[in-house]
RODO-2510 file (C-alpha; in nm, 4 decimals, decimal comma):
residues 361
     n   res          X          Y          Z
     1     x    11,1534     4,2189    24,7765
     2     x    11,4939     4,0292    24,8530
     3     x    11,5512     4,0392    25,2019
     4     x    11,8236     4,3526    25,3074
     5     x    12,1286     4,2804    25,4982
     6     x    12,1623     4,4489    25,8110
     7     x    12,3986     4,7139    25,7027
     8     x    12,1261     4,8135    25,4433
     9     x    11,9042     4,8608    25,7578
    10     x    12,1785     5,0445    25,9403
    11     x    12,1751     5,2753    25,6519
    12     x    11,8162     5,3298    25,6235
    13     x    11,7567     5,3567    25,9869
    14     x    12,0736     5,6256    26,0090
    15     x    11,8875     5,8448    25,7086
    16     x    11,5239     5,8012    25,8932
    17     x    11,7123     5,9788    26,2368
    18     x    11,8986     6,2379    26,0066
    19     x    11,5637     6,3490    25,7980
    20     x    11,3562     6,3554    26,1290
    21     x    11,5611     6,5369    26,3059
    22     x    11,5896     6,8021    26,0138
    23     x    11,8984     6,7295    25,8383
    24     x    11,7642     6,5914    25,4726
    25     x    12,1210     6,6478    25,3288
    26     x    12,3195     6,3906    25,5363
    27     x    11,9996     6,1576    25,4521
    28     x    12,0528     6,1746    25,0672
    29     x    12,3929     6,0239    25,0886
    30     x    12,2682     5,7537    25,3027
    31     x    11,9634     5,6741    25,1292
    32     x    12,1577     5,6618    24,7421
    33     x    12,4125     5,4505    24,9532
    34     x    12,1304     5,1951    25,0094
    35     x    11,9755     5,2426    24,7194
    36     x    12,3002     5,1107    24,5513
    37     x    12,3826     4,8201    24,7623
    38     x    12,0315     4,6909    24,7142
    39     x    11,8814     4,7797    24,3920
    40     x    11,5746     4,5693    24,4452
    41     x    11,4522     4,7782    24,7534
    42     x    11,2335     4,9784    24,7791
    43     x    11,2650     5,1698    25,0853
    44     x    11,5326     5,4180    25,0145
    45     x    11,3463     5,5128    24,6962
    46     x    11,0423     5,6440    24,9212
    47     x    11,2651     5,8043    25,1594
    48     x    11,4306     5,9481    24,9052
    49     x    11,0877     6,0404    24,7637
    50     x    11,0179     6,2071    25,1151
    51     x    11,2969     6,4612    25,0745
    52     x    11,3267     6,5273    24,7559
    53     x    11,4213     6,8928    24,6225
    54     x    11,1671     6,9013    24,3476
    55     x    10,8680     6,7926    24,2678
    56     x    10,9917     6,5990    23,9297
    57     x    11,2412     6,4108    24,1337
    58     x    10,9582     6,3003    24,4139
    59     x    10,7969     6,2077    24,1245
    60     x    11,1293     6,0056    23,9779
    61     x    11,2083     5,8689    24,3054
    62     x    10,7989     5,7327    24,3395
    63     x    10,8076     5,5751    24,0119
    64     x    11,1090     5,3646    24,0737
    65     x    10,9984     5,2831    24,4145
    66     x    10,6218     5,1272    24,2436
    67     x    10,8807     4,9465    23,9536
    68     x    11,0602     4,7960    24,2325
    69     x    10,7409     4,6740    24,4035
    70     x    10,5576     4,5440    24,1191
    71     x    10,8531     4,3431    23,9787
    72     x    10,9392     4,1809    24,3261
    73     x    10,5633     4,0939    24,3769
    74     x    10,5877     3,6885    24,3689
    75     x    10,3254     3,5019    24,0398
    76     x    10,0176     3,3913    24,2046
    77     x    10,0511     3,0023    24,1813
    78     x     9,8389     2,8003    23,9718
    79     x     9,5003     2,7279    24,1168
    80     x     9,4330     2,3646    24,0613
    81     x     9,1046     2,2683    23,8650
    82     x     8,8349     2,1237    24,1045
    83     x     8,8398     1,7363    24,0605
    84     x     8,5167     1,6721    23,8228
    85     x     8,2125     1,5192    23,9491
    86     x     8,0575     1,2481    23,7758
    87     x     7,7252     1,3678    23,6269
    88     x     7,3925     1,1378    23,7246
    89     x     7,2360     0,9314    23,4117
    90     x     6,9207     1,1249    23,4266
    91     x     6,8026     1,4128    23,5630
    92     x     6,4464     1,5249    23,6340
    93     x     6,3735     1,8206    23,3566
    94     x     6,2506     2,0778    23,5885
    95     x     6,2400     2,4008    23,3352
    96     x     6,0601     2,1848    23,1269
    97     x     5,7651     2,1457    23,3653
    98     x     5,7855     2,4128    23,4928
    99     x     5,7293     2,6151    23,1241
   100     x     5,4459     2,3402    23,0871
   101     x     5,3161     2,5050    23,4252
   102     x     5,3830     2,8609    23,3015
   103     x     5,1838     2,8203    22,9787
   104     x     4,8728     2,6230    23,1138
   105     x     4,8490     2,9690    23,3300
   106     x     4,8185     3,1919    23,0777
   107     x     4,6366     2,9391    22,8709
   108     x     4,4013     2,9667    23,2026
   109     x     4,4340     3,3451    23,1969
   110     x     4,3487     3,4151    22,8420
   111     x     4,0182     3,1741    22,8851
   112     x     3,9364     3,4071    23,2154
   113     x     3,9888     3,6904    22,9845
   114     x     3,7476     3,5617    22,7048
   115     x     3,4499     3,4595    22,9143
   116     x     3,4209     3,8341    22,9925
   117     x     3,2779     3,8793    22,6717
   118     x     3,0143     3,7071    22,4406
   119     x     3,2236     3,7238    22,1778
   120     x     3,4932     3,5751    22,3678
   121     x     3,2903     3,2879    22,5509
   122     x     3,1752     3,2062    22,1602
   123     x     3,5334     3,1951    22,0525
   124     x     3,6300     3,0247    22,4030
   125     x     3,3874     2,7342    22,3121
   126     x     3,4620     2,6794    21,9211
   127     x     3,8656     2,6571    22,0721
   128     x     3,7421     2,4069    22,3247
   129     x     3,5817     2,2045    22,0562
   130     x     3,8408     2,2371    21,8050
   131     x     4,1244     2,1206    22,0785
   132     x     3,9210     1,8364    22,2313
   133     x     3,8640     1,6686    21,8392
   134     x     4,2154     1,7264    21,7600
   135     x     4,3407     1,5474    22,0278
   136     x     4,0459     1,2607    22,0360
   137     x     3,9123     1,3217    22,4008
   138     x     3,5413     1,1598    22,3445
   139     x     3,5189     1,2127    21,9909
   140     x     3,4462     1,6008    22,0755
   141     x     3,4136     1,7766    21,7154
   142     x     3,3975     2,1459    21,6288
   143     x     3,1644     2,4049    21,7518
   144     x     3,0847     2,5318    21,4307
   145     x     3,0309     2,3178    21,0978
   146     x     3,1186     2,3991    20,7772
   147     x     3,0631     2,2550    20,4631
   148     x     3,3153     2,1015    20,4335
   149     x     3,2966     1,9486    20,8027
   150     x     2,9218     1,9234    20,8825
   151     x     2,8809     1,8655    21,2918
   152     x     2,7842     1,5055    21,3329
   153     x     2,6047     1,3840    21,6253
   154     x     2,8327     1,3210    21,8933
   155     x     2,7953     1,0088    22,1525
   156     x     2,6146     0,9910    22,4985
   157     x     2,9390     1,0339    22,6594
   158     x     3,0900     1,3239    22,5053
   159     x     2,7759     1,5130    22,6059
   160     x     2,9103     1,6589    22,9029
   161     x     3,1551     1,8512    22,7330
   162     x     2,9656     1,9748    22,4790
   163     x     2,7037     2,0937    22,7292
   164     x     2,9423     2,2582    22,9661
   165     x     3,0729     2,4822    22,6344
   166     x     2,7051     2,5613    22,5558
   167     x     2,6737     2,6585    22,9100
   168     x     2,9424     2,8979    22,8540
   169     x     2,8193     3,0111    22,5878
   170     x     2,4330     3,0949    22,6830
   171     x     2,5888     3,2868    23,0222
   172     x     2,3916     3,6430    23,0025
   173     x     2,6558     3,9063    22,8843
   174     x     2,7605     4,1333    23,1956
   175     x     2,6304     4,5065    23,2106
   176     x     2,8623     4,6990    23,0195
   177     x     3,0097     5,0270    23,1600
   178     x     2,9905     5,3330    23,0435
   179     x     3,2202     5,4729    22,8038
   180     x     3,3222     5,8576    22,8536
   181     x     3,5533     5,9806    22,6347
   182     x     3,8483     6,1894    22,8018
   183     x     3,9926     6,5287    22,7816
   184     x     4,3221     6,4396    22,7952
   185     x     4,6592     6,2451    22,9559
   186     x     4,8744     6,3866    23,1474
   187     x     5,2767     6,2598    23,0385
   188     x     5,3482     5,9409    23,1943
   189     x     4,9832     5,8287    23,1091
   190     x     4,8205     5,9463    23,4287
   191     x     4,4521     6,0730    23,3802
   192     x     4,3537     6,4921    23,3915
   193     x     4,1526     6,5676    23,7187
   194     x     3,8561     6,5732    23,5343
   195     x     3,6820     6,3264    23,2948
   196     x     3,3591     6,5259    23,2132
   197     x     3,2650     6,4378    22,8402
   198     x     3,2665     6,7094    22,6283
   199     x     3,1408     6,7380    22,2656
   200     x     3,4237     6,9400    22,1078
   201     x     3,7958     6,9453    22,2490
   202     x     3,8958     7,2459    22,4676
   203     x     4,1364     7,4509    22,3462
   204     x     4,4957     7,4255    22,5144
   205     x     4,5824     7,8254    22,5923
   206     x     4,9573     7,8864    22,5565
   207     x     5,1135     8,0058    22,8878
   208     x     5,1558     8,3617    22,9683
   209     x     5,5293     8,4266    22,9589
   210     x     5,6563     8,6172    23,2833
   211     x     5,9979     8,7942    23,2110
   212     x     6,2491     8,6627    23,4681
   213     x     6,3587     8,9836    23,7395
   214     x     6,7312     9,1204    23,6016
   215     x     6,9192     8,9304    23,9038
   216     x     7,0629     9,2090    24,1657
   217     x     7,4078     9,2298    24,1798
   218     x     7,5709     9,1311    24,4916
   219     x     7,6576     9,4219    24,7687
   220     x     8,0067     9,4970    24,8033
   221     x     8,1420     9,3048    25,0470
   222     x     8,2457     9,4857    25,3835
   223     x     8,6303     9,4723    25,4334
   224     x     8,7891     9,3607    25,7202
   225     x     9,1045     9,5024    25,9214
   226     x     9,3846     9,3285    25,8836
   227     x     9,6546     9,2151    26,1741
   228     x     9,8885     9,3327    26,0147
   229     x    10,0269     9,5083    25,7088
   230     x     9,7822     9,6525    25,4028
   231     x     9,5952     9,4456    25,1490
   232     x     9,7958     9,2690    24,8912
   233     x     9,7347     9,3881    24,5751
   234     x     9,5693     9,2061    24,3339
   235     x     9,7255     8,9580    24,1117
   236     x     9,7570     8,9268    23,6848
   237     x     9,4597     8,7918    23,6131
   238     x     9,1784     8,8539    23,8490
   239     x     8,9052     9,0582    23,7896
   240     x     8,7098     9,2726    23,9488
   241     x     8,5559     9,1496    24,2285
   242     x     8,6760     8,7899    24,1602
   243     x     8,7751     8,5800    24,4587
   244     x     9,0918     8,4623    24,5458
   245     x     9,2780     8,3787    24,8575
   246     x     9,6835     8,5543    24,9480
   247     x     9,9123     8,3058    25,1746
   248     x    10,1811     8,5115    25,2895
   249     x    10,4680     8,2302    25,4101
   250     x    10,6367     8,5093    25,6013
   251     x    10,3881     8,5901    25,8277
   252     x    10,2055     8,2741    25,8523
   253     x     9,8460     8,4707    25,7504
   254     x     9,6303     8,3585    25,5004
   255     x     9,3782     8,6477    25,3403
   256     x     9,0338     8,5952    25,1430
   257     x     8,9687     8,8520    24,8999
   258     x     8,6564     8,9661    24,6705
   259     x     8,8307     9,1963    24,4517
   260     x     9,0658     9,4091    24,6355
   261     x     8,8829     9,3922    24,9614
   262     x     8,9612     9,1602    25,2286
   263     x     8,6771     8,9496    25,3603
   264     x     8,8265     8,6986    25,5873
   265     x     9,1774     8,6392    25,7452
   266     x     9,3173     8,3333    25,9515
   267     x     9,6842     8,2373    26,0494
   268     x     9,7979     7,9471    25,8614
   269     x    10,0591     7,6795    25,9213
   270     x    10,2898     7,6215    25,5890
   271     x    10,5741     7,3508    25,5307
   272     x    10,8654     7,3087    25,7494
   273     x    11,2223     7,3900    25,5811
   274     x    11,2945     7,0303    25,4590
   275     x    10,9406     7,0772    25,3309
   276     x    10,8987     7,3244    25,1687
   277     x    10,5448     7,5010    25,0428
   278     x    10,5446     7,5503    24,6921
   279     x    10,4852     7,9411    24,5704
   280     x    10,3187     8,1109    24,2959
   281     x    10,0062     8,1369    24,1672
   282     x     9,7875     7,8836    24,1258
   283     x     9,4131     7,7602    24,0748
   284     x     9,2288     7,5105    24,2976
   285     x     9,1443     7,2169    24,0418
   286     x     8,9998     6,9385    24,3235
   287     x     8,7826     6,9414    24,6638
   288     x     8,7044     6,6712    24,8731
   289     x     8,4694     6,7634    25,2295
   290     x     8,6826     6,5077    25,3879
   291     x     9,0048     6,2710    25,2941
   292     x     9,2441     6,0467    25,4577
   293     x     9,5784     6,1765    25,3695
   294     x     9,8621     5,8296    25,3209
   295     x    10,2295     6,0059    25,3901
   296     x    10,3885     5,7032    25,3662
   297     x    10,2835     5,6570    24,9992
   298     x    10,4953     5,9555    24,9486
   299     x    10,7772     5,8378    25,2202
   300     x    10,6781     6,0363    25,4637
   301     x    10,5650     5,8714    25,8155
   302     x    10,2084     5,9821    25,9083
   303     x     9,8799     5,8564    25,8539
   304     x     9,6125     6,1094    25,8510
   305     x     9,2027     5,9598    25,8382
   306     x     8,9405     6,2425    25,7270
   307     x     9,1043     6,5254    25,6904
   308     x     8,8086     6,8195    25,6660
   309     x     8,8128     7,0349    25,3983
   310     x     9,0666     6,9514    25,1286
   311     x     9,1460     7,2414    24,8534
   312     x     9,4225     7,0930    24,6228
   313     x     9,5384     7,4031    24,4217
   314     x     9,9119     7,1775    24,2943
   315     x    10,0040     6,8370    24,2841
   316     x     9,9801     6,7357    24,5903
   317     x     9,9835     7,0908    24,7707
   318     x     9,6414     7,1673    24,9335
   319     x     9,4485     7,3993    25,1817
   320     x     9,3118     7,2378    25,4222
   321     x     9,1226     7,1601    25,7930
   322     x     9,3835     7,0150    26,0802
   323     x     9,2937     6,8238    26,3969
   324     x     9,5713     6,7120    26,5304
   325     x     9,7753     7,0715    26,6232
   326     x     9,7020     7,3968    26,6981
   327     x    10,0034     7,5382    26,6366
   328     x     9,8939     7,8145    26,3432
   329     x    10,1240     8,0875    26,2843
   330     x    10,4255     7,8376    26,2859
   331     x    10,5288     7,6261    25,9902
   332     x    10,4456     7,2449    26,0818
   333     x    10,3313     7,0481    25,7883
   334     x    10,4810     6,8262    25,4642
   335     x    10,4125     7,1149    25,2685
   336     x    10,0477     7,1992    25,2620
   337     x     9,9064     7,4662    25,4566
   338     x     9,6926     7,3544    25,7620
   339     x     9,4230     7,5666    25,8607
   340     x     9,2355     7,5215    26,2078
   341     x     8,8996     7,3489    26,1301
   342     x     8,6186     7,6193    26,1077
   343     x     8,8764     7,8743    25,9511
   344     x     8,9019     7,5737    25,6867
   345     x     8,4876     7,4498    25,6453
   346     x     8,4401     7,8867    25,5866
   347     x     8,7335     7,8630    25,2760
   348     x     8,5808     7,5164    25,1428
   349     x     8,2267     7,7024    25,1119
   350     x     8,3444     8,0330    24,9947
   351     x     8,6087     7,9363    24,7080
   352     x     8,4423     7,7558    24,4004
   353     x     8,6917     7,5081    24,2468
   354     x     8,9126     7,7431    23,9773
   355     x     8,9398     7,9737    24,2784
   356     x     9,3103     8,1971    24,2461
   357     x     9,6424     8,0574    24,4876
   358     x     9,8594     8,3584    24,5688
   359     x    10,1578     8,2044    24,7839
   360     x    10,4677     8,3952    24,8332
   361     x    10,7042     8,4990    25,1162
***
């Protein structure tokens, strides 16, 4: 961003005292004044954003004002290579040891294995035999002749070998356990609670199906007086029954209905004049339980962390929870309407997302 002269800040600070002090109209002048002397700022664009008469031109002003930023963002400099470090002539080959190690474990594991069983201490011994001639340790030959390989008589010093293989080999077989056949798995492989053998397979019964109970309608809500005035009727659109929540801007009141009875009632606080809440009817589309709210991404100047209770229903236009007044009944915000905390957590449970917007004056 180039840097402004000070009559561009004169301007700017001239529009901030005029817009918050309630006179957006002097402010436009100002800010377009700006805006003109120093095209590659920012700042009145947001401002501008901030008091805009409709929401397309907050959304005009907002998209110059990011265009501005992101072209006056400076190119990340080059990031120098790190100076390369001579590699060493010779380097111990540690994976290769270490998959040496790795297969004389399972080599070791399998051999475990195999002594479990006569038929695997025979087949451990004739692989013993086998390896040891192939790779001339003591001139050890093969377990097992053939015909074409008769079993010579090996030497005085490869006896020790040999005999420790027959010892293997002559071991008494373990007892083995006994074998039951099962009933059944459960899925995922688990076991039934019982493993009785049987001599013929139960047979599975099919469930006995229990009708679900018709569900009971709902009562009929119990209506509630109002302050003031008689219910609104109900707008296009709803049905019977159907939730959906009335802000009159007038009065400041915000009404919950199910169908054409009231259910709950709380005063509200809507935008002030240079902001404006939006009417008509509408349909929440987004809820958060709690938000931080960023006014000066829109130009305005307030910073807001978790905000309770957040019912978008347009744009940027939302019921919700406020901490920091208690002003309800009076117009106070940017535009949404504010809500004292409790009367806001009640709304957020009550109204499922798709929930109807009446706001009118």
């Amino acid at each position: 961003m180039t840097n402004p002269t000070p009559s561009i800040n004169k301007l700017i600070s001239d529009a901030r005292r005029a817009i918050e002090a309630g006179r957006p109209d002097e402010a436009r002048p100002l800010l377009r004044q700006a805006a003109h002397l120093a095209p590659d700022d920012s700042r009145p664009w947001l401002l501008l954003a901030g008091i805009a008469e409709s929401p397309r031109e907050r959304r005009t002003y907002l998209a110059q004002a990011r265009r501005l930023d992101a072209n006056s963002r400076p190119a990340a400099a080059p990031v120098a290579a790190p100076p390369s470090r001579p590699r060493p002539a010779s380097r111990p080959r540690r994976s290769l040891w270490a998959g040496v190690a790795l297969l004389l474990l399972l080599v070791l594991a399998a051999g475990a294995l195999l002594a479990l069983t006569p038929a695997g201490r025979t087949m451990l011994g004739s692989v013993v035999g086998r390896v040891s001639a192939l790779a001339g340790v003591g001139g050890v030959v093969p377990l097992e002749p053939t015909a074409a390989n008769p079993l010579p008589t090996a030497p005085a010093a490869t006896a020790a070998p040999l005999a420790v293989a027959s010892s293997i080999a002559a071991l008494p077989p373990p007892t083995e356990p006994p074998v039951f056949p099962t009933k059944g798995v459960m899925p995922g492989g688990q076991p039934l609670p019982t493993w009785t053998p049987t001599s013929e397979p139960t047979p599975t019964l099919a469930p006995t199906m229990t009708p679900s109970p018709s569900p009971e309608p709902s009562p009929t809500p119990e209506p509630i007086p109002l302050s003031s005035g008689a219910p609104a009727p109900r707008p296009p659109g709803v049905a019977e029954g159907e939730r959906w929540i009335n802000v009159n801007l007038t009065s400041q009141v915000l009404v919950a209905y199910e169908g054409d009875t009231p259910v709950y009632e709380t005063l509200v606080s809507s935008g002030l004049p240079m902001w404006p809440t939006v009417t008509g009817q509408f349909r929440t589309y987004m809820k958060y339980e709690s938000q931080t709210m960023n006014g000066y991404l829109l130009g305005y100047d307030y910073f807001l962390p978790d905000v309770p209770y957040v019912m978008y229903f347009f744009e940027d236009y939302a019921i919700h929870g406020t901490y920091w007044h208690s002003n309800f009944g009076t117009p106070m915000s940017h535009g949404c309407v504010n809500v004292s905390t409790p009367d806001a957590g009640w709304l957020f449970n009550w109204a499922p997302v798709g929930t109807v917007v009446n706001v009118h004056y």
